[in-house]
N, C-alpha and C positions, 0 to 999 in steps of 0.2 A: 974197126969201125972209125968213121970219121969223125970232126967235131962236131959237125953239123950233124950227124944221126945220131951223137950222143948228147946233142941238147936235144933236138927234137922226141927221144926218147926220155927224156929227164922232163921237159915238157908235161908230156902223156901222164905219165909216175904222178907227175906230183897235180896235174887236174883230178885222178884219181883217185888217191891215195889224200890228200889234206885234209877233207873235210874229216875221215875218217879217222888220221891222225891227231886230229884236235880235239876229235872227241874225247879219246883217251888219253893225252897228255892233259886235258881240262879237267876229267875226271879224277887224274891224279893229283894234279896240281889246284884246283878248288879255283884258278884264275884265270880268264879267258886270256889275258893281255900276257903271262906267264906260261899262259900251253903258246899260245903263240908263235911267241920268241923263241922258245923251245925247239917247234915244229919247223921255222923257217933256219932256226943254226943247224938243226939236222939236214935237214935238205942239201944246204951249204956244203957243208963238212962228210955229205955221204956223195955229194955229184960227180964225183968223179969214178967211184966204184961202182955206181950203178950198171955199166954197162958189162961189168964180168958178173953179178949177181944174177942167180937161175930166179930167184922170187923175190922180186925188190920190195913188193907188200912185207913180206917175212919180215927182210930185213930193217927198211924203217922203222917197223912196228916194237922190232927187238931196240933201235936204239933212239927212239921216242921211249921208249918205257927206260932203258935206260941214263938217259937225258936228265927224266924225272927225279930217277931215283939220285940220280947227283946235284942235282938241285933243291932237294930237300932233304940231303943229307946237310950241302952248303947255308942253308936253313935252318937248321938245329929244329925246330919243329914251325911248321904255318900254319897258323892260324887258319880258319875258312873266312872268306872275306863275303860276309854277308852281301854287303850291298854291290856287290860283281854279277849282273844278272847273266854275263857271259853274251850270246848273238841267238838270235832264232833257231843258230844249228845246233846249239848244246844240249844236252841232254835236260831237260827237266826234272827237277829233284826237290823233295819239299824238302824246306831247312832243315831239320830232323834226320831227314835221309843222309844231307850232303854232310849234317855234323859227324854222323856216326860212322858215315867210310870214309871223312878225313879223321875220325880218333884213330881208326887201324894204322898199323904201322905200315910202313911205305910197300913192304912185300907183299904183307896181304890185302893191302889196297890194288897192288897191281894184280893181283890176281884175279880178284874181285872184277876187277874193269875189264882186263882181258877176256873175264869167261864170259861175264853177263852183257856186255854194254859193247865189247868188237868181236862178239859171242864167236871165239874159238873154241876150239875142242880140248880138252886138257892135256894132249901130246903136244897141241900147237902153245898153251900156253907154259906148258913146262918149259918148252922150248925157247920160247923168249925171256923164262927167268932163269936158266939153267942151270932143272935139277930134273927130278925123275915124273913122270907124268902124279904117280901115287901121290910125290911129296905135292904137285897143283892140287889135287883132289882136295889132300890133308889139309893144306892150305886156304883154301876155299871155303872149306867145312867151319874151320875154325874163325877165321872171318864171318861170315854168315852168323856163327852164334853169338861173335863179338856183338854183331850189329844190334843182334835180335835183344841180345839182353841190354844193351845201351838205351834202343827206342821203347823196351819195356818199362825202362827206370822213368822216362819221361811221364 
């Protein structure tokens, strides 16, 4: 392929794929201006292999999520920034909601987001944390009750 068909292909990907991408590096990251920056260094740092990739959705989505996860490891914990209301494309979350799936820890936050919010399948979201579909489920499950019993304390 030429360079010309693999930006024109890169292009495509990322009219796409961004908005989709931001929703779930936002929802990870609790900060529009931090899914971002996120969204656009992947882009960056993935342009070049996009054109040997069979599912480039797949693949950005596996390294937006894990983008995240290294950014809030490099974070030690973030805070949710309340007054971040994100762009008209974010997901709406009452504070309450956005507290309690940022108290989950970063795996089962992404899992969270992956199932519900870029509503994959639990094989596809095993796949972008890589472990066994069972361990998403589990994952999920345990999340979910985190949450539930978090917004019950309130």
């Amino acid at each position: 392929m030429g360079a010309s068909s693999d930006r024109s292909r890169l292009d495509v990907v990322y009219r796409e794929q961004f908005a989709r991408l931001m929703r779930v590096a936002y929802l990870m990251m609790g900060s529009n201006d931090i899914a971002e920056d996120l969204v656009h260094d992947v882009f960056v740092r993935c342009s070049q292999r996009l054109g040997d990739v069979d599912d480039p959705a797949s693949y950005l989505r596996a390294c937006v999520v894990n983008a995240c996860r290294r950014e809030h490891r490099r974070r030690a914990r973030l805070e949710p920034l309340d007054g971040d209301s994100g762009s008209t494309n974010m997901p709406t979350l009452t504070l309450d909601l956005r507290r309690a799936l940022w108290k989950l820890g970063v795996h089962k936050r992404a899992a969270v987001v992956l199932r519900f919010y870029a509503d994959l399948p639990f094989d596809e979201v095993a796949g972008v944390l890589g472990c066994r579909p069972a361990t998403a489920r589990s994952l999920v499950r345990r999340a979910m009750k985190e949450m539930r019993d978090d917004l019950d304390e309130r």
